[in-house]
N, C-alpha and C positions, 0 to 999 in steps of 0.2 A: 577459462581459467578454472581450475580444478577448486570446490569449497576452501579444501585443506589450504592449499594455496594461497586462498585467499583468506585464512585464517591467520596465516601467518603475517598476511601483510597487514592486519588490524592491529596485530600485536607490535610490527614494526612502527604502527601508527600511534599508539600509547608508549612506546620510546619515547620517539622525536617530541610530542606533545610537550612529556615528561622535560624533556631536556632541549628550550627551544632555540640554545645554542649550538642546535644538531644543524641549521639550516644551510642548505648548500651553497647561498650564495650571498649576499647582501643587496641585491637588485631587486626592486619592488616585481612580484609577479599580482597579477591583475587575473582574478576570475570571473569570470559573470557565472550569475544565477537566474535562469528562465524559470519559473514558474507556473503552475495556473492561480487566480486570486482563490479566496477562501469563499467558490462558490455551493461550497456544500460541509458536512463534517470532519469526511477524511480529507479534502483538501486546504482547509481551515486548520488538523493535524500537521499538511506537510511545510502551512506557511510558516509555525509556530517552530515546527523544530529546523524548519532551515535558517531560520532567524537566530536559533538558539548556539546553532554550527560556527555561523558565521562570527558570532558576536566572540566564541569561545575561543575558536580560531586567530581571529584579528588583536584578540589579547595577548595570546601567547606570543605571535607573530608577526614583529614591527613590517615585514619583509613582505608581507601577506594582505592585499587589498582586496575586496569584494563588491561584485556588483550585482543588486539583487536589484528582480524587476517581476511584477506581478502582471499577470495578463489575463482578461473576463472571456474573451475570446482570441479563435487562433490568428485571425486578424492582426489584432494587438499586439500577442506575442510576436509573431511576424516582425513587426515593427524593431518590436525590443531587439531582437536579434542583428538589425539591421544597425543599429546604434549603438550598440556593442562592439561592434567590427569596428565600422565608419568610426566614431568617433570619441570611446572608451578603451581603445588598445585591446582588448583583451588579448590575453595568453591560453587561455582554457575557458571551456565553459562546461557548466550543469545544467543540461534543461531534458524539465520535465514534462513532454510537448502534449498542447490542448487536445489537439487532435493529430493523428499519426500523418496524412496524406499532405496537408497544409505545411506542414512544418519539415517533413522530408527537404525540399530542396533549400530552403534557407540556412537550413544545418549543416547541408553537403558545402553549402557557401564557406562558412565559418570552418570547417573541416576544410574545404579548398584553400583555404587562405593561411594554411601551417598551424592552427590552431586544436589544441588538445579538447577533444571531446568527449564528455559523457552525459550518454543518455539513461533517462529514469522512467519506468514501468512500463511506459506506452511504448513503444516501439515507434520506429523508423518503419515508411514501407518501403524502402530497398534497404537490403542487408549490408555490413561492411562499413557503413558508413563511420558510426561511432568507434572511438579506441576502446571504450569502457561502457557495459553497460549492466544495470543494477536494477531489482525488480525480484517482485515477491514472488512463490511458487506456487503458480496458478492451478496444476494439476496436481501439487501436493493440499493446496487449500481443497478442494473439493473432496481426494482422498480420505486426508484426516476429517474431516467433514462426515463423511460415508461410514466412517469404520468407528467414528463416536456413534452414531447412531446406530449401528447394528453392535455396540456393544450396551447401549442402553436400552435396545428392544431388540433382548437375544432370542422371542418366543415370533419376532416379526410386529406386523401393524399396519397403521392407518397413515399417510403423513403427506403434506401437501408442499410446495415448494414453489417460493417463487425467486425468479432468476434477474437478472442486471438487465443491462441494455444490451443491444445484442448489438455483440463484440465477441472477437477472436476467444480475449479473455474469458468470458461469459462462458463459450461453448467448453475452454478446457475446464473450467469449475465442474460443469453438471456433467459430465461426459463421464469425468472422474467419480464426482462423486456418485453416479449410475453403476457403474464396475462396481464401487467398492460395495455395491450392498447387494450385488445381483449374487441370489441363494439367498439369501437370509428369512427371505417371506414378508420383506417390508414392502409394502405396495402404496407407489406412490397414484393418489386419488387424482391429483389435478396439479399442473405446472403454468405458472404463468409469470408474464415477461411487470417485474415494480419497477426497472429502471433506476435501480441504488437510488429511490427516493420515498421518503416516510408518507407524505400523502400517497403516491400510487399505492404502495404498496398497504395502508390502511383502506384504498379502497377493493383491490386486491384478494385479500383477507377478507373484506365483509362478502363479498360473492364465493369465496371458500366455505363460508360459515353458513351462511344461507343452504347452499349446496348440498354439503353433507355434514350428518347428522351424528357420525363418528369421525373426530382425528385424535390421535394421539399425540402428533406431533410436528412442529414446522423447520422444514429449512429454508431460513429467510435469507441465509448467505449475504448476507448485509447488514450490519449495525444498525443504519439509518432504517433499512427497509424492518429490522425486527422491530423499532421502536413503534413504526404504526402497525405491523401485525400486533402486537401485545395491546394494543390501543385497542382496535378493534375486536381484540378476545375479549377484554375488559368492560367495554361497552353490551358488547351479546350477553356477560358474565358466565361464559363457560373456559376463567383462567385454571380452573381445576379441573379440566379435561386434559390439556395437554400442555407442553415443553415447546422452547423455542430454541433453535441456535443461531446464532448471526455469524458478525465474521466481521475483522479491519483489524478489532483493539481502541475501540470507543472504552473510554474510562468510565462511562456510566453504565457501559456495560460488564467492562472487568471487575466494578466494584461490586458488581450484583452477582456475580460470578464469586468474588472472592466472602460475598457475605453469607452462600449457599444458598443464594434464592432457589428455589425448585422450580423455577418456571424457565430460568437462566443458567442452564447447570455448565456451562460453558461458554467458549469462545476462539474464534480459529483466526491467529492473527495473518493482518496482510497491513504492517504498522505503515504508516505517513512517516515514521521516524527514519526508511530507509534513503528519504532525501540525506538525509544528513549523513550517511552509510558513503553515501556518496563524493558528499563535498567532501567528508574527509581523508576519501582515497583517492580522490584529486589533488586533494593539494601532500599528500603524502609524494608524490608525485617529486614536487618542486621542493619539498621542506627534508626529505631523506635522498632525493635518488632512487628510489625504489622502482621495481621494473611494475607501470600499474597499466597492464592492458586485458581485455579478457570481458567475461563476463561474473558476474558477482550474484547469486541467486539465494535468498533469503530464505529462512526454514520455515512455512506457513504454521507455528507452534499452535499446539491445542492449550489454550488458558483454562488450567481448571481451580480451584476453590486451593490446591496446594501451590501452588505458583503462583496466581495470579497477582499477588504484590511484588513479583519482578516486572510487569508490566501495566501500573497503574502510575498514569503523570498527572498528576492532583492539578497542575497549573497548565497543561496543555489542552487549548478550545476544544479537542476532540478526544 
């Protein structure tokens, strides 16, 4: 499904919202919500705003029930899924599966059985399976990523990087963000794998530091992973050597962005808020008739010090 397209069907979605005697039928429709639990920031992010979807939803709309299930592993989720079918009716479902390989065939179940599906970030590993699927722009994140950094060291540099877990995702971030700076004379010293977590990536960081004796600057490409790089520059105290950039849309970080920290002069969003992108185009689905199949790709936005109060959620955990 073309952006445009799907811009239009948001806007079809702020209708019906508006007017929740838009809704097509008066028969309870039942959706589940698969989730992972809030084992880290940006997923602690997506439990918040899918709770926030739901709650908003289930108000406007007497006709509109939700079944929301949290899962530590894919095990669990598994589970949940099975119990959703079996013995919750579902009509639709949202899941945003733990891990891709595990959760393919239980979802082809729940699609095998007439029910509306949409999946969120992680991917299915066979294709087709979902009607809808929604997820941030992994080779625009790394892009705008690359092309912030070569416009903040237009003369070139020194800069270190370290990368996720290594995942599909993972390779389009750096792949991208590698094009977007090749010519510019930024040379990257050392690459290594944090795993989107604040301890690796604070240990990470101190063998960077050690290392070499000039950087100018890091791409941490992660929230959580910038928070223990800036740790461990902090600790060395050479935070007046160089800049950081992360990446998700952590409010502790948009806010350091939006207050012109110079060590945080940005931030390249990949929100936890697109679960909610989601639920809502699902049940636009059931609430308007609207034709909701395709896929829905989110603009990985560069947050800077002028924006960044369009995306600071003062009460969301991440």
């Amino acid at each position: 499904m073309k952006k445009r397209a799907m811009s239009l069907v948001g806007a079809a979605l702020a209708a019906a919202i508006a007017l929740p005697g838009a809704a097509l039928s008066q028969e309870t429709t039942i959706i589940g919500v698969s989730i992972p639990a809030a084992t880290h920031g940006w997923t602690g992010g997506v439990n918040f705003h899918a709770q926030e979807a739901i709650d908003r939803l289930e108000q406007e709309y007497e006709n509109l029930d939700f079944v929301l299930a949290t899962a530590g592993d894919a095990g669990k989720q598994v589970s949940d899924l099975e119990d959703m079918l079996a013995t919750r009716n579902i009509d639709a479902l949202v899941v945003l599966p733990f891990e891709s390989d595990p959760l393919t065939g239980p979802v082809k179940r729940v699609k095998d059985a007439g029910k509306f599906v949409t999946v969120v970030d992680r991917g299915l590993a066979q294709e087709g399976i979902e009607d809808l699927y929604v997820a941030g722009d992994n080779p625009g994140f790394g892009r705008n990523a690359g092309e912030f950094f070569k416009e903040k060291m237009p003369d070139g540099g020194k800069i270190v990087v370290l990368r996720g877990i290594p995942t599909v995702i993972d390779n389009q971030r750096v792949e991208a963000f590698q094009t977007a700076i090749e010519g510019s004379g930024i040379e990257i010293l050392g690459m290594e794998h944090g795993n989107w977590n604040r301890d690796d990536a604070f240990e990470v960081m101190q063998d960077f530091l050690s290392r070499f004796p000039e950087i100018n600057a890091v791409w941490a490409s992660d929230d959580d992973m910038a928070l223990g790089v800036i740790e461990a520059i902090r600790q060395a105290n050479r935070q007046d050597e160089m800049w950081v950039l992360g990446g998700a849309g952590m409010k502790q970080m948009i806010e350091r962005v939006g207050d012109n920290d110079t060590m945080v002069p940005a931030d390249v969003l990949y929100p936890p808020s697109m679960i909610a992108t989601a639920i809502e185009l699902t049940a636009l689905k059931y609430v308007s008739g609207a034709a909701i199949e395709g896929r829905y790709i989110l603009n990985s936005t560069l947050v800077t010090p002028e924006n960044a109060s369009q995306y600071y959620y003062p009460d969301s955990p991440f």
